[in-house]
N, C-alpha and C positions, 0 to 999 in steps of 0.2 A: 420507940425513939421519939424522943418530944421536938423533937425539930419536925421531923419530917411526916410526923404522925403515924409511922409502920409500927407493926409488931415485928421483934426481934426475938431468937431462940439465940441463946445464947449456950455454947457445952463446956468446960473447963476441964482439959484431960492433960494430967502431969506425964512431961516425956522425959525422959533420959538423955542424956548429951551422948554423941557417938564416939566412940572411940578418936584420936586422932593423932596416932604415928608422925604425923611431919615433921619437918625443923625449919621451914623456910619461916623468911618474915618479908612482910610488905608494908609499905610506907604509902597511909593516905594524905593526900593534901586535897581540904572541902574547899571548892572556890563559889565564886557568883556566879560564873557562867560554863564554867566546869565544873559539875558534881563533887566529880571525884579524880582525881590524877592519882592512880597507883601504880606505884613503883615497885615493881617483884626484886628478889636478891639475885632471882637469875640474869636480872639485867631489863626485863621487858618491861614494859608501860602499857597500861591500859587507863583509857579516857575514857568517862561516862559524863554526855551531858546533859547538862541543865535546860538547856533551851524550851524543851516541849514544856517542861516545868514553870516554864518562866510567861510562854503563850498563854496557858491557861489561866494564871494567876491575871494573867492582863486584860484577859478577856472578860471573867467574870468579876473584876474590879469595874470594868465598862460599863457591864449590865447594869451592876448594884449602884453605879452614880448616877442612874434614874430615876434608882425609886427612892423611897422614902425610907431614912434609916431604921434600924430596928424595926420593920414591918413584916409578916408573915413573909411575904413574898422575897423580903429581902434575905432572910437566915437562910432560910430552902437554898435560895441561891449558894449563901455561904456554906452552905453545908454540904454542897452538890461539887462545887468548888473543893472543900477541904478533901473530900470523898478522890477525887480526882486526884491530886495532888497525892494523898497517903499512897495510892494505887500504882501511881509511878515511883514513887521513891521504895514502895516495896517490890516494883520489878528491879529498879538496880540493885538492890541492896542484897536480892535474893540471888541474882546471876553473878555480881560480887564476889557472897560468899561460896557459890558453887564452883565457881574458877581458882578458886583458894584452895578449896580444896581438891581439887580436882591437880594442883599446882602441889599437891603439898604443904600447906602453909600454919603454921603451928601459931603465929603470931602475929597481928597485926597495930600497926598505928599509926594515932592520929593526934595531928597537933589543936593544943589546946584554944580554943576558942573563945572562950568566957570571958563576958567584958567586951569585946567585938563591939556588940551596937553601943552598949553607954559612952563608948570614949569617942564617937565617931560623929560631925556633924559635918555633912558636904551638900547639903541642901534637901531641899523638898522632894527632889527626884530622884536620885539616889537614896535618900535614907527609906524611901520607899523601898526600892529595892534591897535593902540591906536586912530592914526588917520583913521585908518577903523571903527572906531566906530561911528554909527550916532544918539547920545545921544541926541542931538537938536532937530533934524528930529522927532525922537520918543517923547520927549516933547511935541514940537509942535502940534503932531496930539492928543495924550492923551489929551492936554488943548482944544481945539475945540471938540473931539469926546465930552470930559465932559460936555461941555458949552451947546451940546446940551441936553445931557440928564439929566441936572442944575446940576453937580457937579462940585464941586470947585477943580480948578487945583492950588495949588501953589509948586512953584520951589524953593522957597527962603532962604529954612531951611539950615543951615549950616550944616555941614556933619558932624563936627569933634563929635568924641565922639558917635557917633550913632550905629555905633556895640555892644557897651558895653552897652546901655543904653536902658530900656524895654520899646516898644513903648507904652506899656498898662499904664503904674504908673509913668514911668519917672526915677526909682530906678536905678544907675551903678549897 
């Protein structure tokens, strides 16, 4: 690892998707301070938040406005930080997809995001936070965890409209 200066073993083992019988579908919506609001077709809701996510980013944006940019001392950080970070988003993403299936769930989706931060200017302190958010990241891994357990990830759905509109019948 050239950050942090370890040796890393690295193993590459191709798996199989599992089989996956379901038919339900669930409705994610990524927020700032809510991860993730899923909405099951059985009706239920499940919240995962962002918060501990959002301490840690803040904390080690602390540290790092001490030292000296781009300095040994300062990546380590960043990279002890990002380390942290992947680690939560891979416990929600994994308990997520385990309740999916666990639920049934053949399908899932998420409204489309891209574009988010270019069209968005609300200051110096939010857009900090806006671009602290790793909405991709967290895609990313939900669409592979899915793939292995054959649920469908799509990203594609347009947003607008989607608050007001009941995932169950479609009815504003």
């Amino acid at each position: 690892d050239k950050v942090s200066g370890r040796i890393e073993a690295r193993l590459v083992v191709e798996v199989k998707a599992r089989e996956n019988n379901g038919t339900g579908k669930v409705a994610v919506d990524l927020g700032e301070t809510v991860l993730m609001a899923c909405a099951f077709d059985d009706g239920r809701v499940t919240l995962y938040s962002r918060r501990l996510i959002k301490a840690v980013r803040r904390y080690w944006q602390k540290v790092r406005a001490s030292l000296k940019q781009n300095s040994r001392r300062w990546k380590g950080i960043a990279h002890r930080e990002k380390k942290q970070v992947e680690h939560l988003l891979q416990v929600a993403t994994s308990h997520f997809i385990a309740e999916c299936v666990r639920r049934g769930v053949k399908e899932t989706v998420i409204g489309n995001l891209n574009g988010i931060r270019g069209s968005m200017d609300y200051g110096d302190q939010l857009n900090q936070r806006l671009h602290a958010w790793p909405y991709r990241k967290l895609i990313k891994m939900l669409k592979y965890k899915g793939a292995l357990a054959g649920i469908t990830v799509r990203d594609d759905v347009e947003e607008k409209s989607t608050s007001v509109t009941c995932h169950a019948c479609g009815k504003v």
